[in-house]
Gaussian input, Z-matrix of N, CA and C with variables (Angstrom, degrees):
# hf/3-21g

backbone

0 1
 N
 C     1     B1
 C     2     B2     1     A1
 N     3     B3     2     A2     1     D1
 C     4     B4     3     A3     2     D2
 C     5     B5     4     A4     3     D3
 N     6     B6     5     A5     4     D4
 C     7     B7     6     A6     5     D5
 C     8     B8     7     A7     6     D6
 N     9     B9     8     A8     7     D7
 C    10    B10     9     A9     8     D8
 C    11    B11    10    A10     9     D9
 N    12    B12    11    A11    10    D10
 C    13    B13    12    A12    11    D11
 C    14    B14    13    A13    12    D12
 N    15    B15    14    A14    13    D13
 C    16    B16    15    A15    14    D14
 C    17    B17    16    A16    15    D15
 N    18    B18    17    A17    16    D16
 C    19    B19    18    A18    17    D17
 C    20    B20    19    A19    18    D18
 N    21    B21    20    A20    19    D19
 C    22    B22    21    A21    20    D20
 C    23    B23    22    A22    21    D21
 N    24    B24    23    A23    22    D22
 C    25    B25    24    A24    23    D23
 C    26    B26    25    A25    24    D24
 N    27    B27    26    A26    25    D25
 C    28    B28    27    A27    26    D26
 C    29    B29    28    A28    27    D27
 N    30    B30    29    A29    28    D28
 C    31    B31    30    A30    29    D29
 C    32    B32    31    A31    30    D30
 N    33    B33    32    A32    31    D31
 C    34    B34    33    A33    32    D32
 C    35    B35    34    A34    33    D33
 N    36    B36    35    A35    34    D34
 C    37    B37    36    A36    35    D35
 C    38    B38    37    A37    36    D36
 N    39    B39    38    A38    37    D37
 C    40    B40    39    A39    38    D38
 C    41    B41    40    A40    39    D39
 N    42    B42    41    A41    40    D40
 C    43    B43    42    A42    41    D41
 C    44    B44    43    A43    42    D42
 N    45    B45    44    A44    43    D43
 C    46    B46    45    A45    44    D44
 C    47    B47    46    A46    45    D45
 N    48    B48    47    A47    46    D46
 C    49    B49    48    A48    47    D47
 C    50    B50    49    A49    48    D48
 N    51    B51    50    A50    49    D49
 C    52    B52    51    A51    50    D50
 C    53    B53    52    A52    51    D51
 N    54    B54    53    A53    52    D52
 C    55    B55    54    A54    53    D53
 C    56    B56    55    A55    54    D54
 N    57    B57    56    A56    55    D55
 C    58    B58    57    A57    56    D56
 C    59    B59    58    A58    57    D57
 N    60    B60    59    A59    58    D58
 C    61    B61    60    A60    59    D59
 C    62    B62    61    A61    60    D60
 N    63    B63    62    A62    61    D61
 C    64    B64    63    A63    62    D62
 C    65    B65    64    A64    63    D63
 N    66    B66    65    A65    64    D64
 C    67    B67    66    A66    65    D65
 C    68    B68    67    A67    66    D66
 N    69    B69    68    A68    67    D67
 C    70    B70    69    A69    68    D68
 C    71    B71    70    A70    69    D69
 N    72    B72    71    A71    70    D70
 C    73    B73    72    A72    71    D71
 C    74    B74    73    A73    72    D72
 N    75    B75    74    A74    73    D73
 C    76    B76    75    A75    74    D74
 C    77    B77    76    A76    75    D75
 N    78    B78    77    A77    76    D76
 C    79    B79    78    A78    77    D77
 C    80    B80    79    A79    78    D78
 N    81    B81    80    A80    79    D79
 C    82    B82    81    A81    80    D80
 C    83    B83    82    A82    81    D81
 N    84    B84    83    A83    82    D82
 C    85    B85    84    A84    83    D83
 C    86    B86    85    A85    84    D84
 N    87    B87    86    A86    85    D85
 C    88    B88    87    A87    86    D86
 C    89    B89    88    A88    87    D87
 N    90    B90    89    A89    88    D88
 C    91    B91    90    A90    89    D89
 C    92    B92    91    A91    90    D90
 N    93    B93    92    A92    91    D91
 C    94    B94    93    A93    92    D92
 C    95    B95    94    A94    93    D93
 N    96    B96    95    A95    94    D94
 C    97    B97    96    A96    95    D95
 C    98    B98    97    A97    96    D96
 N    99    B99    98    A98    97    D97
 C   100   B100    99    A99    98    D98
 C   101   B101   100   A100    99    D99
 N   102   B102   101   A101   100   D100
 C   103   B103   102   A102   101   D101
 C   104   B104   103   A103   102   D102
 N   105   B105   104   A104   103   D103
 C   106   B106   105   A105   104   D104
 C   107   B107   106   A106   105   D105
 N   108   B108   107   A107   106   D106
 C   109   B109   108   A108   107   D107
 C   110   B110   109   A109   108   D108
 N   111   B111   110   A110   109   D109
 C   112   B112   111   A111   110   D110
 C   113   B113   112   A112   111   D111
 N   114   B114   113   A113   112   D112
 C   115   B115   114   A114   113   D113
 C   116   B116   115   A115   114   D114
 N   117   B117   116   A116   115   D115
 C   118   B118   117   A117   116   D116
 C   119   B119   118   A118   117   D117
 N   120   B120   119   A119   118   D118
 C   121   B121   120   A120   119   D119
 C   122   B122   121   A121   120   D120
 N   123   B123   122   A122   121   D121
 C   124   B124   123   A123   122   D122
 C   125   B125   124   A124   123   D123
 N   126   B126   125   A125   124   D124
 C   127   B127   126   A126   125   D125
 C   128   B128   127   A127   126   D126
 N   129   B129   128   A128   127   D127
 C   130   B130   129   A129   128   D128
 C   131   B131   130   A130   129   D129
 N   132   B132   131   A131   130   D130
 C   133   B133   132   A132   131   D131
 C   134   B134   133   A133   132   D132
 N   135   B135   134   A134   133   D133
 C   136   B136   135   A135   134   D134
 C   137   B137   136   A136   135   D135
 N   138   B138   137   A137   136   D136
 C   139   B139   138   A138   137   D137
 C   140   B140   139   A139   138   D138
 N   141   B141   140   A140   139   D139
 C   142   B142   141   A141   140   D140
 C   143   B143   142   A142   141   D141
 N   144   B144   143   A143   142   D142
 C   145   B145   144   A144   143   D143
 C   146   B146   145   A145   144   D144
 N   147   B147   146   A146   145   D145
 C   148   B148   147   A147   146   D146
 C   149   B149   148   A148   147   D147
 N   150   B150   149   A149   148   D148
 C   151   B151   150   A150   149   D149
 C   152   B152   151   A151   150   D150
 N   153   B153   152   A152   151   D151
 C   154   B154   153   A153   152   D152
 C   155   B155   154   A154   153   D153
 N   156   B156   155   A155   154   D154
 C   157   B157   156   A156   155   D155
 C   158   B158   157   A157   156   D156
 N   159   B159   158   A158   157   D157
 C   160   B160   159   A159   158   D158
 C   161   B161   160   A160   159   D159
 N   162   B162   161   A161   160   D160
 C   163   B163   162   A162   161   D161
 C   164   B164   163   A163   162   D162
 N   165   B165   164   A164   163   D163
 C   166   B166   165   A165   164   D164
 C   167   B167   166   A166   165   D165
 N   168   B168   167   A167   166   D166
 C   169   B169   168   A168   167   D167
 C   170   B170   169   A169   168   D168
 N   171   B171   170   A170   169   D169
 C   172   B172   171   A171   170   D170
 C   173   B173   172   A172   171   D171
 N   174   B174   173   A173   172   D172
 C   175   B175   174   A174   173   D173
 C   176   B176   175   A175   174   D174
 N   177   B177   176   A176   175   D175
 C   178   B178   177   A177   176   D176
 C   179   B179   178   A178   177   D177
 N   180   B180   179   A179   178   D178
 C   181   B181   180   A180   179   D179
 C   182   B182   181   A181   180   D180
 N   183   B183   182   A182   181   D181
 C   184   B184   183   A183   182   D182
 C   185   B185   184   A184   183   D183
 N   186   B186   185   A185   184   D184
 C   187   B187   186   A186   185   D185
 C   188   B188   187   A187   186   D186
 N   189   B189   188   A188   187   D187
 C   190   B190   189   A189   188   D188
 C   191   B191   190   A190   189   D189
 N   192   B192   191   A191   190   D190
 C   193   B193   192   A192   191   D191
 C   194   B194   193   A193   192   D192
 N   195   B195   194   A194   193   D193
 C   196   B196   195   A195   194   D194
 C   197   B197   196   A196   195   D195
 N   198   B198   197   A197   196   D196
 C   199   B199   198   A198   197   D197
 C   200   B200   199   A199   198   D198
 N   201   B201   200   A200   199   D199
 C   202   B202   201   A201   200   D200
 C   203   B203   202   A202   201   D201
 N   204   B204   203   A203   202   D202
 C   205   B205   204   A204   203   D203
 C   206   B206   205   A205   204   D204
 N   207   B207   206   A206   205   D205
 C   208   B208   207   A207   206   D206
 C   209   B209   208   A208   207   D207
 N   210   B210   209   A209   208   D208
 C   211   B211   210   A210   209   D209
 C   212   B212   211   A211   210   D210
 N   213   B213   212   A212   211   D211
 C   214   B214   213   A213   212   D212
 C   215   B215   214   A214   213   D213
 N   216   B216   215   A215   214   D214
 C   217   B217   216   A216   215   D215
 C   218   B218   217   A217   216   D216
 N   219   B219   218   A218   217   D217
 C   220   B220   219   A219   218   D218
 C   221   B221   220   A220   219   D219
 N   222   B222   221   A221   220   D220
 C   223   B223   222   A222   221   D221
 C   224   B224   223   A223   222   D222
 N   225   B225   224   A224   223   D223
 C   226   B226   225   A225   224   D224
 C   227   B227   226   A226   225   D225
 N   228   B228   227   A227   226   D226
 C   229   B229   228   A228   227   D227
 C   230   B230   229   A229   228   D228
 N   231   B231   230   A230   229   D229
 C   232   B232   231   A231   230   D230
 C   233   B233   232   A232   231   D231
 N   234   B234   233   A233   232   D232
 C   235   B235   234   A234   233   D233
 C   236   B236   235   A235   234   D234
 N   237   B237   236   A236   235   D235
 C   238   B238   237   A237   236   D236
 C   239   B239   238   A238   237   D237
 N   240   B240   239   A239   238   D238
 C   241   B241   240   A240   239   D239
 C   242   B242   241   A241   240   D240
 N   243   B243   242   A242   241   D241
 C   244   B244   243   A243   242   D242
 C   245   B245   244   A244   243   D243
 N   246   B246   245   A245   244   D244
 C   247   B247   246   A246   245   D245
 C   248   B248   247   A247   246   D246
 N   249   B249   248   A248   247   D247
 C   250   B250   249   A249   248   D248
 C   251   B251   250   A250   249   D249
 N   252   B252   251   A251   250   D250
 C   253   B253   252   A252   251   D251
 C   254   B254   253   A253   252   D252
 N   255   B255   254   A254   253   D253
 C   256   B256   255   A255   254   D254
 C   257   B257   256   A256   255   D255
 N   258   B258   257   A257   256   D256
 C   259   B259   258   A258   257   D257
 C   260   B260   259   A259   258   D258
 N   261   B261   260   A260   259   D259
 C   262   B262   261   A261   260   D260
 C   263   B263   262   A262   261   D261
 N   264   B264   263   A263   262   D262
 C   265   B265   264   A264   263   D263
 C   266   B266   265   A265   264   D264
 N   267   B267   266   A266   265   D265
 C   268   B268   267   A267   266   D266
 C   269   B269   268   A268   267   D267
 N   270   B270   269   A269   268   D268
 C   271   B271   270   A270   269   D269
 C   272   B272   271   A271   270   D270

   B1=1.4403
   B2=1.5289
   B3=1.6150
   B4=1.1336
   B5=1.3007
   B6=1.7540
   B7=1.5142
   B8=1.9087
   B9=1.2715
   B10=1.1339
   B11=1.8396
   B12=1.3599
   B13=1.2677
   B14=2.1016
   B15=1.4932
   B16=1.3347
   B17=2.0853
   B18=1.2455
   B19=1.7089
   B20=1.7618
   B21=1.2337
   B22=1.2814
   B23=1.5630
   B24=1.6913
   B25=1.4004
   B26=1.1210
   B27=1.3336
   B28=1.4227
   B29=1.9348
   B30=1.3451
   B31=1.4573
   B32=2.1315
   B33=0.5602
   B34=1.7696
   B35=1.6151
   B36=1.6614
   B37=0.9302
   B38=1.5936
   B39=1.3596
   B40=1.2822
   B41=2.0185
   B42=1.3500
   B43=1.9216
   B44=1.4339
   B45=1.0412
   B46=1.6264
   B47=1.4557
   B48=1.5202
   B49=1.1913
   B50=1.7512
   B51=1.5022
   B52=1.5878
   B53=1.6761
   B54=1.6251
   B55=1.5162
   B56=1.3867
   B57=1.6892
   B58=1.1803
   B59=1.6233
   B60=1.2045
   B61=1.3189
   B62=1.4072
   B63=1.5440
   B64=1.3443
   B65=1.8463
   B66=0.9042
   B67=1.7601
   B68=1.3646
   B69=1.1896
   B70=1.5763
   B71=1.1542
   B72=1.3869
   B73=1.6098
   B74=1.5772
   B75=1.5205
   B76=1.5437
   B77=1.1945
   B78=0.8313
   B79=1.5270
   B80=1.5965
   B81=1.2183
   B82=1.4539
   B83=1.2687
   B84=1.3494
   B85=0.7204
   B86=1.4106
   B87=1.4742
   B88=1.9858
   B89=1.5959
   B90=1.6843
   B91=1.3616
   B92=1.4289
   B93=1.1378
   B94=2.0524
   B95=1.7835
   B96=1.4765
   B97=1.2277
   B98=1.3851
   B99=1.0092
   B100=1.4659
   B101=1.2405
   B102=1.2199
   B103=1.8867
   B104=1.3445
   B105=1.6863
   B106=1.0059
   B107=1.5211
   B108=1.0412
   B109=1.5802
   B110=1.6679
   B111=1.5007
   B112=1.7151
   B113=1.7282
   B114=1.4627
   B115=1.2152
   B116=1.7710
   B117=1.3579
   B118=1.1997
   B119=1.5478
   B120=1.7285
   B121=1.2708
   B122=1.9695
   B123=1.0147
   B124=1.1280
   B125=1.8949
   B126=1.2792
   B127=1.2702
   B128=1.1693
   B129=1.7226
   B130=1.7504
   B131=1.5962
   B132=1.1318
   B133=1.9146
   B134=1.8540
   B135=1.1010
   B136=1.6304
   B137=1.2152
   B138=1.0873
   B139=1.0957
   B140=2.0494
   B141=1.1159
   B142=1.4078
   B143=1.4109
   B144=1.1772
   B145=1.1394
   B146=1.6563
   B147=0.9542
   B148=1.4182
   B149=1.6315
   B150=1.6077
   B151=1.4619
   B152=1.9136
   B153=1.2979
   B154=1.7268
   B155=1.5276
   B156=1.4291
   B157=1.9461
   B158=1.4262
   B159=0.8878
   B160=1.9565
   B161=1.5916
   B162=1.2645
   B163=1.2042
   B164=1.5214
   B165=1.3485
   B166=1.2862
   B167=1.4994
   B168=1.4926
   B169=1.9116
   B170=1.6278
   B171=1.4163
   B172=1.3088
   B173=1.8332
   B174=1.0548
   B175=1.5698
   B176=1.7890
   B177=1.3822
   B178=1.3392
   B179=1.2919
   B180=1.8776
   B181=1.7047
   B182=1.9747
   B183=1.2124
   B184=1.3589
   B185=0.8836
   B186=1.2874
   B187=1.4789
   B188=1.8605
   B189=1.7555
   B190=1.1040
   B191=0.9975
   B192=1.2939
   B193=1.7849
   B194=1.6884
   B195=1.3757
   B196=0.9776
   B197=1.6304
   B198=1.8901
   B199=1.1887
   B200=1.2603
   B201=1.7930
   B202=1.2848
   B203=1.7395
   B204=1.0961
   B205=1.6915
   B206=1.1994
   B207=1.4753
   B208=1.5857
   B209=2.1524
   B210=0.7445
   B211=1.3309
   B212=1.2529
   B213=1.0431
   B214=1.7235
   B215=1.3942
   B216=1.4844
   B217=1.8442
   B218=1.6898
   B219=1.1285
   B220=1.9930
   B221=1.3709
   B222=1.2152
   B223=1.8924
   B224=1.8349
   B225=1.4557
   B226=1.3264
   B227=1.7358
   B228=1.0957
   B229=1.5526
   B230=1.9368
   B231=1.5548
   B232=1.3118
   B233=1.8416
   B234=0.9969
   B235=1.3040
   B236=1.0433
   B237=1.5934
   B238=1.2945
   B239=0.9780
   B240=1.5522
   B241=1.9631
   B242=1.3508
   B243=0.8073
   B244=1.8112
   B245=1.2564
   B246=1.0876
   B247=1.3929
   B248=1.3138
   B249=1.6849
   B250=1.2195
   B251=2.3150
   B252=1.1778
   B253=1.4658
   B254=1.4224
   B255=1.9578
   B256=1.5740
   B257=1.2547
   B258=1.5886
   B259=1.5037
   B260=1.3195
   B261=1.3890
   B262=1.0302
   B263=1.5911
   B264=1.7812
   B265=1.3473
   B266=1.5446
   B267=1.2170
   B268=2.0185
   B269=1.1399
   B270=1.6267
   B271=1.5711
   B272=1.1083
   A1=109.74
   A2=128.86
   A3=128.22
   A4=96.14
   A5=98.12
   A6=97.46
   A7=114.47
   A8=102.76
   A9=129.73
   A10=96.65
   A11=122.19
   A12=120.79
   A13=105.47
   A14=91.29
   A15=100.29
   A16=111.85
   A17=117.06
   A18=130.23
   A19=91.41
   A20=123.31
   A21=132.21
   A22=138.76
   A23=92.24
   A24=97.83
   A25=143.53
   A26=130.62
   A27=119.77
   A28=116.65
   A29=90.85
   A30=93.25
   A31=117.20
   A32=132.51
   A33=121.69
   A34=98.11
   A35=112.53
   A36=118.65
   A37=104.83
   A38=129.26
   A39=139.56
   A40=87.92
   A41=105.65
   A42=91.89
   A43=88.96
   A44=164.34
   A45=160.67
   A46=102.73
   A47=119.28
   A48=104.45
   A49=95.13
   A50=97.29
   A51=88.26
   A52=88.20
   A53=94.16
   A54=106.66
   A55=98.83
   A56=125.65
   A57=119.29
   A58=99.16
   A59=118.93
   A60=130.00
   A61=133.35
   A62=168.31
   A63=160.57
   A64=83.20
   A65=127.81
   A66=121.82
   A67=114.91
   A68=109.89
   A69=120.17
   A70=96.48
   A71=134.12
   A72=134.55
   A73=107.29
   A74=121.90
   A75=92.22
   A76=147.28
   A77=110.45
   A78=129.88
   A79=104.77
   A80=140.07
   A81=118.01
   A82=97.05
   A83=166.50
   A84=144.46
   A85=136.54
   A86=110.14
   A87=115.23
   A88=113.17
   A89=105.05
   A90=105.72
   A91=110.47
   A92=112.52
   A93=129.26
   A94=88.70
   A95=121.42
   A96=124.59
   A97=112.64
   A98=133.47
   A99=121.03
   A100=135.96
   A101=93.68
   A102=106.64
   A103=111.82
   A104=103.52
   A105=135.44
   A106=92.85
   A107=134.88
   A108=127.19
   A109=114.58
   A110=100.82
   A111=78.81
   A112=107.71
   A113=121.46
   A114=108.34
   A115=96.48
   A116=131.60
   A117=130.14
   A118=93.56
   A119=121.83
   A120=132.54
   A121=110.05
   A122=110.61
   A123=124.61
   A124=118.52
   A125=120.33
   A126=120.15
   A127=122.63
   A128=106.73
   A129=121.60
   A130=100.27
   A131=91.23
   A132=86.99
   A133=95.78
   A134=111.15
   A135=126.01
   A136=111.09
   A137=150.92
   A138=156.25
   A139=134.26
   A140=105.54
   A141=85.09
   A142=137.77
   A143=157.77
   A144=151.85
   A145=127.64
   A146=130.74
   A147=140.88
   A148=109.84
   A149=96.52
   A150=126.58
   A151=123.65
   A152=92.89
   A153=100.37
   A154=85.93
   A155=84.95
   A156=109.75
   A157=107.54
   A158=101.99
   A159=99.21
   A160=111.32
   A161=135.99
   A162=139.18
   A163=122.77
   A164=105.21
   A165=134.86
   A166=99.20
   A167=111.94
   A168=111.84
   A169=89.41
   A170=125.51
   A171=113.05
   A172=77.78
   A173=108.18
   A174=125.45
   A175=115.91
   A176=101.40
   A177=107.18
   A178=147.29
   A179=89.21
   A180=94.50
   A181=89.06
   A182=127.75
   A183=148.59
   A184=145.61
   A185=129.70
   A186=122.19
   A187=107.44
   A188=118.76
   A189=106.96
   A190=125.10
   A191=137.98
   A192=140.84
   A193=97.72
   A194=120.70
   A195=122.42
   A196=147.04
   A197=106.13
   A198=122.89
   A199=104.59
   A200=113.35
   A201=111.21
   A202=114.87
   A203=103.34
   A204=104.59
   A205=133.87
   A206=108.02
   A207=119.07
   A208=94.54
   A209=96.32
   A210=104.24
   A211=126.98
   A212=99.60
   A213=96.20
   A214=115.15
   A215=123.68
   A216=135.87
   A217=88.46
   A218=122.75
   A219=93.77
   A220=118.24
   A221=103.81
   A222=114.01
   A223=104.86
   A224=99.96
   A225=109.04
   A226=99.28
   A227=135.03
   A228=161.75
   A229=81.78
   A230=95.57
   A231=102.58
   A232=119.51
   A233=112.68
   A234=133.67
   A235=102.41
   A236=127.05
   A237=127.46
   A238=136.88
   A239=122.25
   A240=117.70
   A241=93.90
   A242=149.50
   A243=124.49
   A244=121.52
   A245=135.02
   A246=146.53
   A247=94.83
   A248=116.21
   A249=131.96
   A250=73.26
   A251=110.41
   A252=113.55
   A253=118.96
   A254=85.01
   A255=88.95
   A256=130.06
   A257=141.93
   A258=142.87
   A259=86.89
   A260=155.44
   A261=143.35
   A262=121.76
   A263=100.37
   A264=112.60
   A265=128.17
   A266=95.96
   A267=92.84
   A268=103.39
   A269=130.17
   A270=150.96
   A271=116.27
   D1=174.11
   D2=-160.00
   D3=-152.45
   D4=144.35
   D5=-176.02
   D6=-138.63
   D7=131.15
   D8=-158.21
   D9=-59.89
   D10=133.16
   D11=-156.15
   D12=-123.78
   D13=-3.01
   D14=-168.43
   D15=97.87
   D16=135.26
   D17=172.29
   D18=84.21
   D19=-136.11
   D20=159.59
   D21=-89.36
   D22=27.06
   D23=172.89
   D24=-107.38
   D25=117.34
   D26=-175.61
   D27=-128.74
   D28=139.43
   D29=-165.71
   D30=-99.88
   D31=168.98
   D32=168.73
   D33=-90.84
   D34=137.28
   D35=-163.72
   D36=-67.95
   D37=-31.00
   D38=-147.25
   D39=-75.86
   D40=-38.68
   D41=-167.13
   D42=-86.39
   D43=33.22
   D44=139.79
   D45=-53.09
   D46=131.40
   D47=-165.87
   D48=-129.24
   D49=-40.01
   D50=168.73
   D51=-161.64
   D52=158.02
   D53=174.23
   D54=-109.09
   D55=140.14
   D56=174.43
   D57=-122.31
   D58=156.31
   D59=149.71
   D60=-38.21
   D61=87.32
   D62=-106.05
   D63=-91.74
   D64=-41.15
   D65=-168.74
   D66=-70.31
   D67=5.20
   D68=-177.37
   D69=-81.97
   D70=-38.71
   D71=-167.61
   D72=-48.32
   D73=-43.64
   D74=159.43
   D75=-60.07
   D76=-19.21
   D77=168.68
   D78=-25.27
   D79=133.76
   D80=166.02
   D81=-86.63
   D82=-135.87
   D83=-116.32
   D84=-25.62
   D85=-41.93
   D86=150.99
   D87=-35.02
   D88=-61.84
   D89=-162.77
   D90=-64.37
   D91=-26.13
   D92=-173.79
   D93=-63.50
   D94=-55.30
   D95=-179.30
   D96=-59.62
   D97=-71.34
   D98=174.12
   D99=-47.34
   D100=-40.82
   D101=158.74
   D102=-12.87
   D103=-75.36
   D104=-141.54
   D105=-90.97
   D106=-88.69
   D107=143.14
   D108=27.20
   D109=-75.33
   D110=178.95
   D111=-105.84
   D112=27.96
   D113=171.90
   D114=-89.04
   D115=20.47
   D116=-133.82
   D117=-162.83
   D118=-9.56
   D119=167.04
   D120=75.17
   D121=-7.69
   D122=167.66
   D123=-46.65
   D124=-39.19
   D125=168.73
   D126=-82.31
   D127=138.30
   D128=-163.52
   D129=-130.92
   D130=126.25
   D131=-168.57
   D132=-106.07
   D133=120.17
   D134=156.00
   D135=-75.27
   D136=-36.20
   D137=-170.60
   D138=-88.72
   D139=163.38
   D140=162.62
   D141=-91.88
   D142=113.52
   D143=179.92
   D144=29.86
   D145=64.98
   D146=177.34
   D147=67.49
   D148=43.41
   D149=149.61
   D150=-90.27
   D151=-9.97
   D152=-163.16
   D153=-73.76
   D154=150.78
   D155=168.79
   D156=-133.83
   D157=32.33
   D158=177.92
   D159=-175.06
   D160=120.00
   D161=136.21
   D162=-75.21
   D163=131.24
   D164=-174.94
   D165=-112.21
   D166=114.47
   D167=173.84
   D168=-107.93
   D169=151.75
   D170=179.89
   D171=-154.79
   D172=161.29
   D173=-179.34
   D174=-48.13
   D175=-14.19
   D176=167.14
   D177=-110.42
   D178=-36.57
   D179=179.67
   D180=-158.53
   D181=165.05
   D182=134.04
   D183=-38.19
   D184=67.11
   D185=-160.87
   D186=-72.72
   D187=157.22
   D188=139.15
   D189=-128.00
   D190=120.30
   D191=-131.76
   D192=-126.53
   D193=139.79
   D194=151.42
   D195=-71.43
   D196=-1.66
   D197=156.96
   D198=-69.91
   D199=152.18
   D200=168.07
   D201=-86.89
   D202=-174.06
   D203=168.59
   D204=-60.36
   D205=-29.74
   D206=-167.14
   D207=-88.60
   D208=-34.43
   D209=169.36
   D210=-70.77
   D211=-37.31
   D212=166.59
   D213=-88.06
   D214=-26.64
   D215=165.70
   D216=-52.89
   D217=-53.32
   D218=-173.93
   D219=-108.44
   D220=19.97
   D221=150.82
   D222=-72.17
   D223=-42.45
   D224=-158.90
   D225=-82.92
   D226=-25.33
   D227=-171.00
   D228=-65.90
   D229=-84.44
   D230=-157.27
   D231=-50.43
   D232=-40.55
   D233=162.52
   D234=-27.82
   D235=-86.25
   D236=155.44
   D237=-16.54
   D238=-59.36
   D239=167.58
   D240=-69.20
   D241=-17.51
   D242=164.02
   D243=-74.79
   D244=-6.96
   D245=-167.87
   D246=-90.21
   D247=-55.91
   D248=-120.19
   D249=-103.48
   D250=-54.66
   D251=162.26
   D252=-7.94
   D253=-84.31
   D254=177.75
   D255=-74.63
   D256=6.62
   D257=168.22
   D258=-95.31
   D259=-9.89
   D260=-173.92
   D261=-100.56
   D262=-17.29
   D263=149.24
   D264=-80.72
   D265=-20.72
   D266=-170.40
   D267=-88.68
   D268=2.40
   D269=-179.97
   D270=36.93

């Protein structure tokens, strides 16, 4: 399944590796990660300019999305009861 990341992006749920909160970036260890992240071209900004509320790390690249986390936790929820729906119809 695939999950909608905010603009025209959508990722497969399976390479999602973690969703973080956008306020984590102080964090030093966040910031050490991103650093490095886009000194390395790896960061993809959805968003506008230190509008993002959510990092998305996925097996490929970094998103920074202007959905928050909790919003994307029941994008990612629902996805799931539909999955789980339809194998539960084909019995």
């Amino acid at each position: 399944m695939f999950l909608h990341l905010g603009g025209d992006v959508v990722v497969a749920k399976k390479d999602v590796i973690m969703i973080l909160d956008a306020r984590t970036k102080k964090s030093p260890f966040v910031k050490e990660f991103l650093e490095i992240a886009e000194d390395e071209g790896f960061i993809k900004l959805i968003s506008e300019k230190e509008k993002e509320k959510s990092l998305i790390i996925t097996t490929k690249e970094v998103f920074l999305s202007p959905i928050s986390c909790t919003t994307l936790k029941k994008r990612s929820e629902n996805v799931l009861n539909t999955v789980d729906i339809k194998e539960f119809n084909r019995g």
